[in-house]
C-alpha positions in Angstrom: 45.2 -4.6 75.0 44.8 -4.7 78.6 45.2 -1.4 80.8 47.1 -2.1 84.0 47.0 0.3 86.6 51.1 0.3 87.6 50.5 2.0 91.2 48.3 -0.6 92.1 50.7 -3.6 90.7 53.3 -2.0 93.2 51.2 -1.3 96.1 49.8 -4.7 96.2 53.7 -6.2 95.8 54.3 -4.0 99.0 51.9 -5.1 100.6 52.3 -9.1 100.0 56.2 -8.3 100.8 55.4 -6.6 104.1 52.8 -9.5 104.9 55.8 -12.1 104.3 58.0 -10.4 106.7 56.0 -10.4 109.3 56.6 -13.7 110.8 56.1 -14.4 114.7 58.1 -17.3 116.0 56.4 -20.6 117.7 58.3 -22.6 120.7 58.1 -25.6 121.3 58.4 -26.2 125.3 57.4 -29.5 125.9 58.3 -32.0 125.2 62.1 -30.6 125.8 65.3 -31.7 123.7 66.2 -35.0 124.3 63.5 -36.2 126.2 61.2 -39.5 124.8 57.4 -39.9 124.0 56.5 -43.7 124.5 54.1 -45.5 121.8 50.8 -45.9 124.3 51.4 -43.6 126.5 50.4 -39.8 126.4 53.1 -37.4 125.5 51.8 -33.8 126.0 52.8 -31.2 123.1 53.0 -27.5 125.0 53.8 -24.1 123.2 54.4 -20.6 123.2 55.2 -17.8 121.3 57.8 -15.1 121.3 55.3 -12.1 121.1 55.3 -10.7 118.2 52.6 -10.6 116.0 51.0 -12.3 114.6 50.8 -13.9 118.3 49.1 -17.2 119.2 45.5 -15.6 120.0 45.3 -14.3 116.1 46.7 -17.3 114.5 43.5 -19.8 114.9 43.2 -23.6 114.0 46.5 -25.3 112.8 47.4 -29.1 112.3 50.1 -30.9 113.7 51.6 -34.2 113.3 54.3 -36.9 114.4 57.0 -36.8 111.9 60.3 -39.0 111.5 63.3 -37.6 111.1 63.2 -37.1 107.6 59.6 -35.2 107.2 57.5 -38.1 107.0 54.2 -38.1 108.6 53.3 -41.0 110.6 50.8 -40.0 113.0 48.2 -36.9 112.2 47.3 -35.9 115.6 43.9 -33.6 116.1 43.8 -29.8 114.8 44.0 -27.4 117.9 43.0 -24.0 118.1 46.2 -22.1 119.3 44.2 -19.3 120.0 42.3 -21.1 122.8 45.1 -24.1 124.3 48.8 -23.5 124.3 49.0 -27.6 124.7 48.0 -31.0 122.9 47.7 -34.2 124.4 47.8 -37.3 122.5 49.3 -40.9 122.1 51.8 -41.8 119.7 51.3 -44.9 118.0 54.0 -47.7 118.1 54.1 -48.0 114.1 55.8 -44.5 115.1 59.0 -46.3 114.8 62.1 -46.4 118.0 62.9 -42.6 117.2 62.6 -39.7 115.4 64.9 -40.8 112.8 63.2 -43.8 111.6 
């Protein structure tokens, strides 16, 4: 028979549902809404964040991609450490397809 310490089991829950709800937003600022990145020639990726915490200077290395339309990656682009740059530069590929939906 195992012996489970119930006030733990709840604290911890509390804890992990406190963790979850803190959630800092990320926006994107470049490139803007309806402009075009061209395959072979550099399109800069710029962001920001809105804050909160956890900000940009405690969130560290994260990946990021070129996706189409429907969540498919077709170009991984090189891990950045938000913590350090608040912008990527890279250059999309033309097997990228015409636009974001293909």
């Amino acid at each position: 028979m195992y012996n489970i310490n119930y006030k733990a089991l709840v604290l911890a829950f509390l804890a992990l549902d406190v963790i979850s709800a803190v959630q800092a937003a990320l926006y994107v600022l470049q490139p803007a809404s309806g402009s075009v990145c061209h395959a072979g020639q550099e399109c800069t990726i710029q962001w920001t964040d809105d804050g909160e915490s956890p900000t940009l200077s405690l969130v560290g290395v994260v990946t990021i991609g070129l996706y189409t339309g429907d969540m498919q990656l077709v170009q991984s682009i090189p891990a950045t450490n938000v913590a350090q740059a608040q912008s990527v530069t890279f250059t999309p590929i033309s097997e990228a397809g015409p636009n974001s939906d293909s």
